[in-house]
C-alpha positions as CSV (number, residue, x, y, z in Angstrom):
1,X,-138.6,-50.7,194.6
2,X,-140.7,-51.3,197.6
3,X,-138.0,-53.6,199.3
4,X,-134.8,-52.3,200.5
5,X,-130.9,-54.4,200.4
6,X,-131.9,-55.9,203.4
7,X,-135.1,-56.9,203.2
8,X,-134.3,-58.6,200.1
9,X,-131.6,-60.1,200.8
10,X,-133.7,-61.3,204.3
11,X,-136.0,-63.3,202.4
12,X,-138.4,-62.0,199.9
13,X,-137.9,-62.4,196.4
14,X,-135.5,-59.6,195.1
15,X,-136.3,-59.1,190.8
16,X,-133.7,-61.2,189.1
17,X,-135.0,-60.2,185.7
18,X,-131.6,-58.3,185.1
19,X,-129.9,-61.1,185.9
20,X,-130.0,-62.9,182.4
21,X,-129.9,-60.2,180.1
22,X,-127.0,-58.9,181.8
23,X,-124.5,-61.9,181.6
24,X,-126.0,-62.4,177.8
25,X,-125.1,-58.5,177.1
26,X,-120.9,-59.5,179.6
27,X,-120.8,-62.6,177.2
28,X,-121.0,-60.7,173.5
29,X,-119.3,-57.7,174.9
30,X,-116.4,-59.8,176.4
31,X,-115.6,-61.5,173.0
32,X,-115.8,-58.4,171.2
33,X,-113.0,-57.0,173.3
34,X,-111.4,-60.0,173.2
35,X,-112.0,-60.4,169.1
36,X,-111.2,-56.6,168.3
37,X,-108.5,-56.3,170.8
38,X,-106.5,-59.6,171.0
39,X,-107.5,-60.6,167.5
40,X,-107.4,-57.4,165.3
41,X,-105.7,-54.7,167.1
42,X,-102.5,-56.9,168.6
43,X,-103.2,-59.6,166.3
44,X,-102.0,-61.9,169.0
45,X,-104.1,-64.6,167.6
46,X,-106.8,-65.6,165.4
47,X,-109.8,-68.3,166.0
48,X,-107.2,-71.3,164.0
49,X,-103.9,-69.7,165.2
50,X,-102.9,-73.0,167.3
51,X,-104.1,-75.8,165.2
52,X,-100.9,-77.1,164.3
53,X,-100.6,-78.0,168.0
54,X,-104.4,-78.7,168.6
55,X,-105.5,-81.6,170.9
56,X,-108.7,-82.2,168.1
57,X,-107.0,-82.3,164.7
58,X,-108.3,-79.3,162.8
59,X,-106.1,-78.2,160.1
60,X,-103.6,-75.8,160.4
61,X,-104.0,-72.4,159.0
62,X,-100.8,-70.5,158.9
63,X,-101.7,-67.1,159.8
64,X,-98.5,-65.9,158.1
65,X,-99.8,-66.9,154.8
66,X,-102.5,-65.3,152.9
67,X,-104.8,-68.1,152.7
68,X,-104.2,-69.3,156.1
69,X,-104.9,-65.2,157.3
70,X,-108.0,-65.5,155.0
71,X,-109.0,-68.9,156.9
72,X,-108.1,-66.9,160.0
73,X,-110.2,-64.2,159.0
74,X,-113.5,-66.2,158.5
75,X,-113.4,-67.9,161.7
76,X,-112.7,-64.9,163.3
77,X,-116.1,-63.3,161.4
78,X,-117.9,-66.3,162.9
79,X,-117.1,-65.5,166.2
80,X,-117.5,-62.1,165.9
81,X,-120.8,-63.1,164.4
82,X,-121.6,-65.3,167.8
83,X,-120.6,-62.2,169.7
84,X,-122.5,-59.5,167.6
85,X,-126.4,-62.4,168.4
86,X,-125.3,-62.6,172.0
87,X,-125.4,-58.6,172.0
88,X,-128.7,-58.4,170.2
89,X,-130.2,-61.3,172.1
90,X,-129.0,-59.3,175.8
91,X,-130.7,-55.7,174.0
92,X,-133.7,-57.8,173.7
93,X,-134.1,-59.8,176.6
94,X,-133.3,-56.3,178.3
95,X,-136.0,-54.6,176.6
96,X,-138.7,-57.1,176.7
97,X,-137.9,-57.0,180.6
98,X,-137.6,-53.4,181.1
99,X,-141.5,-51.8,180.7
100,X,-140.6,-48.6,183.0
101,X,-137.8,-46.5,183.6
102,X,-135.6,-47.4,180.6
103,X,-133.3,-44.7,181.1
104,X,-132.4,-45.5,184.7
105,X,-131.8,-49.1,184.2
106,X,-128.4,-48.0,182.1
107,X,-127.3,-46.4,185.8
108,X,-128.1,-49.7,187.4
109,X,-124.9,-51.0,189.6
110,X,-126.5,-54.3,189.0
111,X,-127.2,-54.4,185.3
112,X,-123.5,-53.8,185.1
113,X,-122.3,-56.2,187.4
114,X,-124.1,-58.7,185.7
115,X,-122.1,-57.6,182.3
116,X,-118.8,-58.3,184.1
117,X,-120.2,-61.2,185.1
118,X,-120.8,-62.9,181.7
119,X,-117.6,-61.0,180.6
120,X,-116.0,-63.1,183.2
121,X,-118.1,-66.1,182.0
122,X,-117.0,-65.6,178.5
123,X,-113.4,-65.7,179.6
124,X,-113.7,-68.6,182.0
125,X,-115.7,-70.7,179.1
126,X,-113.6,-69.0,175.7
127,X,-110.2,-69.8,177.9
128,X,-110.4,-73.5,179.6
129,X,-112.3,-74.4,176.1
130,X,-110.0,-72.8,173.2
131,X,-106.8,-72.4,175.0
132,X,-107.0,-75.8,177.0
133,X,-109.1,-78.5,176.1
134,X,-109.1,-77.9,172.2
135,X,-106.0,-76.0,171.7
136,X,-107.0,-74.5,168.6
137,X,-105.7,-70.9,170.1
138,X,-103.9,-69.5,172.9
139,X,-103.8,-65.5,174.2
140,X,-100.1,-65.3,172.9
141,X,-98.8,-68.1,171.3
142,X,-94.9,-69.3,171.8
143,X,-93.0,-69.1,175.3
144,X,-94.8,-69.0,178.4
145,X,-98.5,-69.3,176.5
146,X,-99.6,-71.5,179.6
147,X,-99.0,-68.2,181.6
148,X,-100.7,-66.1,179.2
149,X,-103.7,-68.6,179.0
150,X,-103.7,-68.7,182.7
151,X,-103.6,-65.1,182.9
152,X,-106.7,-64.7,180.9
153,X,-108.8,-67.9,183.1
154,X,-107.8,-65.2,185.9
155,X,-108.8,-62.1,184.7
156,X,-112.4,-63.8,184.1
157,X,-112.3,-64.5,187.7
158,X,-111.6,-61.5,188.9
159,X,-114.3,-60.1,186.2
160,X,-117.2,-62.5,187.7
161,X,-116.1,-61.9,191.2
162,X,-116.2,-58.1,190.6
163,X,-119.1,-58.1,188.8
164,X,-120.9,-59.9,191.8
165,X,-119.8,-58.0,194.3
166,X,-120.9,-54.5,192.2
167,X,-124.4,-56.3,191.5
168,X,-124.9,-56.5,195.2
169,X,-123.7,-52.8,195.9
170,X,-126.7,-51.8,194.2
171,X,-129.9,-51.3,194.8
172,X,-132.4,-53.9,193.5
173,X,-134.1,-52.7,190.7
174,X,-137.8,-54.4,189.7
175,X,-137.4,-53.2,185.9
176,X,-141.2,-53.7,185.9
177,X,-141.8,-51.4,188.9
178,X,-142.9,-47.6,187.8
179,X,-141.5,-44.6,189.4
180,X,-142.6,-42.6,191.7
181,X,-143.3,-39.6,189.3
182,X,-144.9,-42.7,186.7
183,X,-146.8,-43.8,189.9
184,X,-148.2,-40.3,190.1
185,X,-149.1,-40.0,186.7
186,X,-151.1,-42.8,186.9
């Protein structure tokens, strides 16, 4: 914490170690909104939902059967699986990187910013991969799912640029730096 915005912004290295475990943490967290609220809670779609219309040829999995739910219902425990390591990896990246002042790094502008930037991320990559290139799901299928899948590319923007913009508000933080009162301790 010896440099100040400026200063490190001005030229001298300013700690990026926040950087990666923060997108990791965006990216998990982002699908498991996605997951629990588009998948689960409005049931909008599943992981399978658009395969009838794919551009790869995966099978189609009705989900208003029971097996094709069921089928549904697996892929969507994968992803949710995908999402649950991404978490865990971000918690440990975090840790391993954090050696002082654990408790203030959870008040960091720029810890969070870099969540919304991997939420962002996960949006950008989940939506212009599923939804576009493979087809395999879109947000809300039926009429108007271009403007839905749009709709989502957009909010990830918004989410990265956001997420940016509130890294940089904050203060840099050297997670490896003690505090003062650890300093004086010492």
């Amino acid at each position: 914490m010896a440099t100040t915005t400026g200063e490190a912004r001005a030229g001298t290295a300013q700690p990026a170690s926040l950087q990666l475990p923060g997108i990791v943490l965006g990216v998990g967290l982002g699908g498991f909104v996605d997951g629990i609220l588009l998948h689960q809670l409005l049931q909008w779609h599943h992981m399978l939902t658009s395969t009838n219309q794919d551009h790869i040829g995966v099978k189609y999995y009705n989900p208003k059967t029971v097996s094709g739910l069921e089928m549904n219902t697996v892929w969507d425990g994968i992803f949710h699986t995908v999402c649950w390591i991404a978490v865990l990896l971000g918690l440990a990246i975090l840790y391993s990187r954090v050696t002082h002042s654990r408790r203030r790094v959870w008040t960091s502008r720029v810890l969070w910013g870099w969540v919304l930037v991997g939420w962002g991320l996960f949006n950008l990559v989940e939506g212009v991969l599923d939804h576009h290139i493979l087809g395999i799901h879109h947000v809300y299928a039926g009429e108007g799912q271009v403007w839905w899948d749009i709709g989502f590319l957009v909010l990830g923007a918004l989410l990265v640029a956001g997420g940016y913009l509130l890294q940089r508000s904050g203060r840099p933080f050297d997670p490896s730096a003690p505090t003062r009162r650890e300093a004086r301790r010492a």
